[in-house]
SELO-678935 format. One record per residue: residue in three letters; x, y, z of N, C-alpha, C in turn. Coordinates in steps of 0.1 Angstrom, whole numbers, plus 5000, padded with zeros to 4 digits. Layout:
<recs>
AlaXYZXYZXYZ...
</recs>
This chain:
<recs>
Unk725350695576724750755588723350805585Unk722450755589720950815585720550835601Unk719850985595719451085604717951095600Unk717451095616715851115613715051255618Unk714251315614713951485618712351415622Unk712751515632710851495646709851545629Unk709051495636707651535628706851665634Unk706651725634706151835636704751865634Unk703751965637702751955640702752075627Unk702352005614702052115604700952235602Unk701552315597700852445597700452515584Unk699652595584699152655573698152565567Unk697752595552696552535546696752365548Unk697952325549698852175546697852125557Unk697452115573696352095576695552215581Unk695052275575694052375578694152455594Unk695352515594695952595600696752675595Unk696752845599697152925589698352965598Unk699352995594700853055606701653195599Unk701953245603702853345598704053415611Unk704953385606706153425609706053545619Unk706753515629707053625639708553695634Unk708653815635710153905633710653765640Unk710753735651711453655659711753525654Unk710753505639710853355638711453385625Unk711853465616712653515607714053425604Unk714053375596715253305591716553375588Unk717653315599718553405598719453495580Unk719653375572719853375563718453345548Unk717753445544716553395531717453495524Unk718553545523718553645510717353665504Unk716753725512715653875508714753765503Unk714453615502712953615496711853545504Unk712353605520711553615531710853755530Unk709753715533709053905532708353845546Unk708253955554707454015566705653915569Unk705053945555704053875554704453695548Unk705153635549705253525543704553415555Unk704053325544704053205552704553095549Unk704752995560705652845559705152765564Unk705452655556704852535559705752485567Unk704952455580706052375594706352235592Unk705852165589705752005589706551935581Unk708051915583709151905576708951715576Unk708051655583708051515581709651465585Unk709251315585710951245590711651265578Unk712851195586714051175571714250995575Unk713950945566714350825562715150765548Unk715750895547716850845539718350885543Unk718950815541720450825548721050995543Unk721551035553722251135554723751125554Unk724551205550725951185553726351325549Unk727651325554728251415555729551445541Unk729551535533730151485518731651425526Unk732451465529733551405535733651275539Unk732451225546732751065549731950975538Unk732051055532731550935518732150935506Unk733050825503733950835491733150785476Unk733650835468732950815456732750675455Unk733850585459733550465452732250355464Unk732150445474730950405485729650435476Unk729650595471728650625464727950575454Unk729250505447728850405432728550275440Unk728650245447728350105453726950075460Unk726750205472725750165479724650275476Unk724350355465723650445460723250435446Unk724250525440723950555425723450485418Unk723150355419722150275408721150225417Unk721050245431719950185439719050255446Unk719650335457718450415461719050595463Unk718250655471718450825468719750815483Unk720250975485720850995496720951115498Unk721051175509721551285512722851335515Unk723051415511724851445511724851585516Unk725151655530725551745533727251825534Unk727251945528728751985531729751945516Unk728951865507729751825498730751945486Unk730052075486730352165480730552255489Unk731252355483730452515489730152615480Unk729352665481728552725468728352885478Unk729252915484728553045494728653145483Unk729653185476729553265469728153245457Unk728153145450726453145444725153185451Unk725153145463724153185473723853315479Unk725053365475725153535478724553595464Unk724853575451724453595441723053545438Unk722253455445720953385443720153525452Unk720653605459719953675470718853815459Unk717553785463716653795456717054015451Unk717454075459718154195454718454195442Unk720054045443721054055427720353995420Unk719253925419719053805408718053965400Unk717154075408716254115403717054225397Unk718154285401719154395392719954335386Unk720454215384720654145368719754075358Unk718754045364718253915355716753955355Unk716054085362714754145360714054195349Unk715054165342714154225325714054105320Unk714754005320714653885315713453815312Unk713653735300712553645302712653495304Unk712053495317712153315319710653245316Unk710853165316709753055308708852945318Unk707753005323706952915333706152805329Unk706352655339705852565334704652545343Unk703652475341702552415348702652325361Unk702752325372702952265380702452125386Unk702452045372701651925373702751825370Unk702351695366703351585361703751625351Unk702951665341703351685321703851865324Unk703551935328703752075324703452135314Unk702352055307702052095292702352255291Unk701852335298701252455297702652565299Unk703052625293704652725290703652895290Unk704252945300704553115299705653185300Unk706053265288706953375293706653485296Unk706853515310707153625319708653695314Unk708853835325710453885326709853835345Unk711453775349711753765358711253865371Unk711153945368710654035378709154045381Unk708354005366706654005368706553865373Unk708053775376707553655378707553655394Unk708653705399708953735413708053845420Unk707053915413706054055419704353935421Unk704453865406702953845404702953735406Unk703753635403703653475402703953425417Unk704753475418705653405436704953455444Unk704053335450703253325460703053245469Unk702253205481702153075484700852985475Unk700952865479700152745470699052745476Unk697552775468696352765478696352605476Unk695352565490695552385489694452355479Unk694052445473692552355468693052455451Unk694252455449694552465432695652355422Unk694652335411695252205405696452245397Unk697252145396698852155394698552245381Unk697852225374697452305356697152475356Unk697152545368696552635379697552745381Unk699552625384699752725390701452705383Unk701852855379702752855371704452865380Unk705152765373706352715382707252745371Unk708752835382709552865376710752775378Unk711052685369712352565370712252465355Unk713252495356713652405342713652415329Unk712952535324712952565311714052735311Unk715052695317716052805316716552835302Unk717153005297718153005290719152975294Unk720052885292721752875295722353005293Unk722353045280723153185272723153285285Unk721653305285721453425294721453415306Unk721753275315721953285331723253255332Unk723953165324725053135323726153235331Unk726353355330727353415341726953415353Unk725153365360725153315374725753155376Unk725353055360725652955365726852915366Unk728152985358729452945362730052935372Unk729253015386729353035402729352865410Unk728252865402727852715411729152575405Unk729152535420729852395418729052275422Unk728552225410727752065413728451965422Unk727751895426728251745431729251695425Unk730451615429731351615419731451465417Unk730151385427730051245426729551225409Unk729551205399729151155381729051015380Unk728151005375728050885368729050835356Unk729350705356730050695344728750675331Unk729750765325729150775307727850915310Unk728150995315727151035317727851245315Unk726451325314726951455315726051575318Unk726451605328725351755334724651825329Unk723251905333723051975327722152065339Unk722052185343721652265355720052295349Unk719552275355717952395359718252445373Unk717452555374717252685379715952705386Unk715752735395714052765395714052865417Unk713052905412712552995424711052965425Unk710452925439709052915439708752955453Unk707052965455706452995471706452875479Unk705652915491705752755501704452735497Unk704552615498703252525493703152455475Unk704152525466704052485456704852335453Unk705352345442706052185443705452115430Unk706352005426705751905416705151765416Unk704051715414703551605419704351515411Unk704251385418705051305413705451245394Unk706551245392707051225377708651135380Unk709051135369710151015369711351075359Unk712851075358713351115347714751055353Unk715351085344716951025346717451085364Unk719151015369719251025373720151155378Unk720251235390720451365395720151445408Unk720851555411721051605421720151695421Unk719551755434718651855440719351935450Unk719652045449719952115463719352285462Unk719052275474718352405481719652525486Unk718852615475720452735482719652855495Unk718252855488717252905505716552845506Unk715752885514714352785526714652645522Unk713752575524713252395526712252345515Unk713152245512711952155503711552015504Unk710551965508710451825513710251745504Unk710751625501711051505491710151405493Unk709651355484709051235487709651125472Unk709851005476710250965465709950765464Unk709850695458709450585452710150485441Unk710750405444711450295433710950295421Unk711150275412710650265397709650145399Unk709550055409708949935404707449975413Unk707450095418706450105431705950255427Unk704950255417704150355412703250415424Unk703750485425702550585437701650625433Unk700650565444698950675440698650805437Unk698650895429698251035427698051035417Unk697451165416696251215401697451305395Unk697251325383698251395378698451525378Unk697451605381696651765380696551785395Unk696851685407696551725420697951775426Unk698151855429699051965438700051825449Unk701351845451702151795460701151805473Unk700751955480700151995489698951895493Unk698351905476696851845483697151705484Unk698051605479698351435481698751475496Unk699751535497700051525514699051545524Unk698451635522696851665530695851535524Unk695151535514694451415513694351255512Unk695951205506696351115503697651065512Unk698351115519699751065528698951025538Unk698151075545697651045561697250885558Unk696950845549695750745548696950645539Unk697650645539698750505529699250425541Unk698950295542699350175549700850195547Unk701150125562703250185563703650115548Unk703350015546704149955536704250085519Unk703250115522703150195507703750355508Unk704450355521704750505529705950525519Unk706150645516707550695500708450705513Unk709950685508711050755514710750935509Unk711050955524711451095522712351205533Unk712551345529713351415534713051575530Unk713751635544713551785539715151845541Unk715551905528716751935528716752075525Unk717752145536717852285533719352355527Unk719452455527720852525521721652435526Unk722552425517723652325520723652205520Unk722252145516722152005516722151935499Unk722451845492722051785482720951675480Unk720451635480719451525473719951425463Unk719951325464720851215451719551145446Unk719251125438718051015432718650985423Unk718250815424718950785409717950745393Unk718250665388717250675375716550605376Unk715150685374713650625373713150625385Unk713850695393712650705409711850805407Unk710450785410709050815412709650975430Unk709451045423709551205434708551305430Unk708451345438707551475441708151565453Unk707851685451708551795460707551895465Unk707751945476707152075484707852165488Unk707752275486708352385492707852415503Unk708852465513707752465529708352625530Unk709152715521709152805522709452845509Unk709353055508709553035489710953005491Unk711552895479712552875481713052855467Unk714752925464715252875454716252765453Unk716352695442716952565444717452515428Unk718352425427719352405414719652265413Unk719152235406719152065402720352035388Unk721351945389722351845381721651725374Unk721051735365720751635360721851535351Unk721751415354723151315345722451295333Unk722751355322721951265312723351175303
</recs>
């Protein structure tokens, strides 16, 4: 069942229009990492990749018409409410605010590692993405987690329970602003899901290398480089929110945006 979302008339720097949230336009559910002054990126783009519902889709559909070919979306497959209560930016900063998490570069390579404590990361780092700063610029929290030390948030969460054969999990963690995101890279196959706001997907076959610079922002390809690609070279993509999963399988070319700050927990198969 593939579901397609209207295109919307984007806002903020993404085309040089700036928006900020009305009380009225307040997201019923952000566990606290909606603030008063935030801004969101509107322009959620289509979905052209199949959607379904985790119930009508049996594993051995999944290994057949997915898992070695192309990505999917899987809504309802879990329920993670209780993790999502514990992600709510309150509990994460009265357990986990002294901590030290480990920021990477928000480019392809991430050469560049900072450790912060969780809390100077959520005060000083968590912001929105200016469109005109290079991926080397701006410090991203996901993936270079302690296990040891998050590990009593991560036993909360229940992954996808679709696996690959011969294969075995491993979680990252990450919290970021709207506008940030990673420009496109490639790595084994795995699951993406958003437990707040929205993140929009863009993604590419392994055989169909996408044009972008390596150091240029998710933000700035979509503003300088998306408008202008001939249909044929257009990526599948999608914006998935709480309660949705993401499936990519091994060696597809993705990049991500956050259209709000949003935290989110990736299954990687290795």
């Amino acid at each position: 069942m593939e579901i397609n979302r209207s295109i919307s008339q984007a806002a903020w720097v993404l085309l040089s229009v700036c928006v900020a949230l009305t009380s009225q336009e307040r997201p019923d559910d952000a566990g606290g990492w909606w603030l008063d002054s935030d801004v969101r990126l509107q322009d959620e783009g289509s979905c052209n990749i199949d959607v379904w519902d985790g119930s009508s889709l049996s594993y051995q559909q999944f290994i057949e018409r997915y898992a070695f070919s192309r990505p999917v979306v899987l809504r309802a497959l879990t329920d993670n409410t209780k993790f999502q209560l514990l992600c709510s930016k309150s509990t994460l900063l009265r357990e986990y605010g002294s901590r030290k998490v480990r920021l990477s570069t928000a480019n392809t390579y991430s050469y560049r590692k900072v450790d912060v404590t969780f809390q100077e990361y959520v005060e000083e780092f968590l912001r929105p993405q200016s469109s005109d700063s290079l991926g080397s610029d701006t410090m991203y929290f996901f993936g270079d987690n302690n296990f040891t030390e998050w590990q009593r948030l991560f036993e909360h969460y229940t992954p996808p329970p679709y696996f690959l054969p011969r294969t075995s999990a491993a979680l990252s963690f990450g919290i970021a602003g709207p506008g940030t995101g990673v420009p496109f890279h490639w790595h084994g196959p795995g699951y993406a899901e958003v437990i707040y706001g929205r993140k929009r997907w863009f993604l590419y076959p392994p055989d169909k290398e996408p044009h972008f610079h390596p150091n240029h922002t998710t933000l700035s390809w979509v503003r300088d480089t998306y408008p202008h690609l001939p249909p044929g070279e257009a990526p599948l993509e999608c914006t998935i929110r709480p309660g949705e999963v993401l499936y990519f399988p091994d060696r597809w070319w993705h990049a991500t945006l956050n259209l709000d700050t949003s935290v989110f927990i990736s299954t990687f198969l290795g």
